[in-house]
N, C-alpha and C positions, 0 to 999 in steps of 0.2 A: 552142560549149559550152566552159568552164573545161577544161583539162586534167586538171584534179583532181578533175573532177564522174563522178559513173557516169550510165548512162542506163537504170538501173535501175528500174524504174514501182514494183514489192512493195517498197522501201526509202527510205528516205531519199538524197538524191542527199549526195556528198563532197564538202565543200570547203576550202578553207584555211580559210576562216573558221568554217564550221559544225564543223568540227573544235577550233578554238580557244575558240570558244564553248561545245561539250561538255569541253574540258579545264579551264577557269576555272568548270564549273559554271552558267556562265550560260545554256546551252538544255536547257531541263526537257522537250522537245520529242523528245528522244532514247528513243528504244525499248530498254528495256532487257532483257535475256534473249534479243535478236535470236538466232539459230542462228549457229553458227561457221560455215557455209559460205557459210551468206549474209555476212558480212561478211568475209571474208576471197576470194569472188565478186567483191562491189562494189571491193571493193582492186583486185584484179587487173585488172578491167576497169578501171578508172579511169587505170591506171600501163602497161597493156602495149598496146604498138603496135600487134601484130598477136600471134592466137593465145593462147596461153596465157602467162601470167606464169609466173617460178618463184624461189621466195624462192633466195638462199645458203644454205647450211648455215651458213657462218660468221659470215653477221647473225642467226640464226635465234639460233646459240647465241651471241652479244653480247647478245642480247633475254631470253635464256630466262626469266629470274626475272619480268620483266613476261608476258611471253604467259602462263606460266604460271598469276599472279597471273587474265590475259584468259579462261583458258579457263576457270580454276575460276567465275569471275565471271560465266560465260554461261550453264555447265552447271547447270541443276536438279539433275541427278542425276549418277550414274556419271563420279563426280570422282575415281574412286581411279586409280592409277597409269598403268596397263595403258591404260587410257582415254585417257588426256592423250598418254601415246606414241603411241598408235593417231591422235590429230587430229593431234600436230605431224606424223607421217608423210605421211597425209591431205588435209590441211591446208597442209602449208608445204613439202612433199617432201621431207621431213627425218628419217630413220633415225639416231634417236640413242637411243646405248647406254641401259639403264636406271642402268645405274653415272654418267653424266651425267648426268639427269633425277633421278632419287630423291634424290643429295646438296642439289641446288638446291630442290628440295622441303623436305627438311629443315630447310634453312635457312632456311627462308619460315616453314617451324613455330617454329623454334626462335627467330625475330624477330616472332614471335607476328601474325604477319601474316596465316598460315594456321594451321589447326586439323585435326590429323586425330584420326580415328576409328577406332580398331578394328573391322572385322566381322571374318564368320567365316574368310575365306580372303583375306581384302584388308584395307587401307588406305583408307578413304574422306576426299576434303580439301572444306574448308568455307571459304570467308573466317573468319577471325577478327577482324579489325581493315578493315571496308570501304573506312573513309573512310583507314587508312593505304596499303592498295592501292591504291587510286584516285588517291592521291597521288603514289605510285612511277610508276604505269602515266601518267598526266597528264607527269611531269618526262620520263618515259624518251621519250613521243611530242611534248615538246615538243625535246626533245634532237634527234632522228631531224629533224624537220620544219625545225630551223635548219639542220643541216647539209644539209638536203635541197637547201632554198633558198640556200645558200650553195657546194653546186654545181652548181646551176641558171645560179646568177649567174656563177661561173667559165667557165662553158662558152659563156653569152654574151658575156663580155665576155675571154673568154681567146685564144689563137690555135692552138688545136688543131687 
């Protein structure tokens, strides 16, 4: 099996290519609305040896503006604040301040990329702009996956 594959039966299996083909748009085959824990499940298993995976904090927050962009883009509902910390927590093992999370929020609003909403005691965030999200979230994972592969390739052909 690929190393980049899950062996996931309820999902689509991961792979370089099936991944490149959802970034270019070219597989319409992709499930959209999947649940954050299934796809951030299939992640883990796909990249960890043995046991559990566990993101950095500090790729966690080099990504933030995309995951972010990720999570509002999954969630049906209960997109506001408090929410989104609770999945990076959750989600990525990642306890970050709301003083970190809300300004990069804002600035998702204010690049009209996101859209929020007043309710009564919160904030609620919507896409604004899909296809310019899609676009962020596409360069940031095609970023991630060169450099991935370009220290794949140092490692085999380096003398460490």
């Amino acid at each position: 099996m690929n190393p980049m594959e899950s062996g996931s039966e309820s999902s689509p299996q991961i792979s370089i290519d099936r991944l490149q083909a959802e970034l270019t748009g070219e597989d319409e085959s992709a499930a959209s609305g999947s649940a954050v824990a299934e796809l951030v499940a299939d992640v883990e298993s796909s990249v960890a040896d043995r046991g559990r995976f566990s993101f950095g904090e500090s790729y966690v927050k080099t990504s933030l503006d995309e995951l972010l962009l990720s999570l509002v883009g999954l969630r049906a509902s209960d997109t506001h604040g408090k929410q989104l910390l609770d999945d990076l927590a959750s989600e990525f093992d990642t306890v970050l301040s709301p003083g970190t999370v809300y300004p990069r929020l804002h600035g998702l609003c204010d690049g009209d990329v996101l859209e929020q909403r007043e309710l009564v005691k919160t904030k609620e965030y919507t896409l604004a702009d899909g296809d310019a999200a899609r676009r962020q979230v596409a360069e940031a994972a095609r970023q991630h996956l060169a450099l991935g592969m370009v220290f794949h390739a140092a490692l085999e052909a380096g003398e460490f």
